[in-house]
C-alpha positions as CSV (number, residue, x, y, z in Angstrom):
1,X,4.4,16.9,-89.2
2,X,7.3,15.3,-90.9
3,X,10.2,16.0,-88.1
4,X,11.9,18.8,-90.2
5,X,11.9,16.2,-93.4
6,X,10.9,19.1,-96.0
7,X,12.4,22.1,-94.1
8,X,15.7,24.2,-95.8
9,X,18.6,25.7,-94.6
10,X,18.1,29.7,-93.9
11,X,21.4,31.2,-94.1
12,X,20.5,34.7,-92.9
13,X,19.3,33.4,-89.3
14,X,21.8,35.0,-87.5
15,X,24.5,33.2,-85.4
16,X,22.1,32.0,-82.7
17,X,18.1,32.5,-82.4
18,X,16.4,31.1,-79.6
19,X,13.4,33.0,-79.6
20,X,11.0,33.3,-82.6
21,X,8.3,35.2,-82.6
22,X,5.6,35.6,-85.7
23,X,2.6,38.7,-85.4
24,X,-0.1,38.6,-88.0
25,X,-0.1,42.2,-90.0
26,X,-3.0,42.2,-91.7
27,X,-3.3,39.5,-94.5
28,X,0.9,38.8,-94.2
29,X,2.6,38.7,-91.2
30,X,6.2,40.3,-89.3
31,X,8.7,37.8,-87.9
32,X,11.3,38.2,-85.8
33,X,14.7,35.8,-84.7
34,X,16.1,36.8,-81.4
35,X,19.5,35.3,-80.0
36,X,22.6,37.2,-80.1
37,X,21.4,39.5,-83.2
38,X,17.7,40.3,-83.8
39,X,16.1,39.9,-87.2
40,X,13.1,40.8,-88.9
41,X,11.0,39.9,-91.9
42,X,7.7,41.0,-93.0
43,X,6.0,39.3,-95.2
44,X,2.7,40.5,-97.2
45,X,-0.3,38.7,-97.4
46,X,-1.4,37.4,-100.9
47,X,-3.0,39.5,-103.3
48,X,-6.5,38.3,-103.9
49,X,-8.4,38.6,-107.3
């Protein structure tokens, strides 16, 4: 762990999010920020040869 050293700034967050939450979905996975708006992502998993 490098205490946030090599993180970057996510400027679609939302205002506040004090609950993440990350579900594998198959090989990617669905996130979600919750706070005062809710957001998702989904994100596939690689594409293997």
């Amino acid at each position: 762990m490098d205490g946030g050293v090599t993180w970057t700034s996510v400027a679609d967050m939302g205002r506040a999010s004090n609950k993440v939450r990350i579900i594998r979905d198959g090989d990617g996975f669905v996130g979600y920020a919750i706070g005062l708006d809710v957001r998702k992502i989904r994100v596939p998993g690689s594409v293997k040869p």
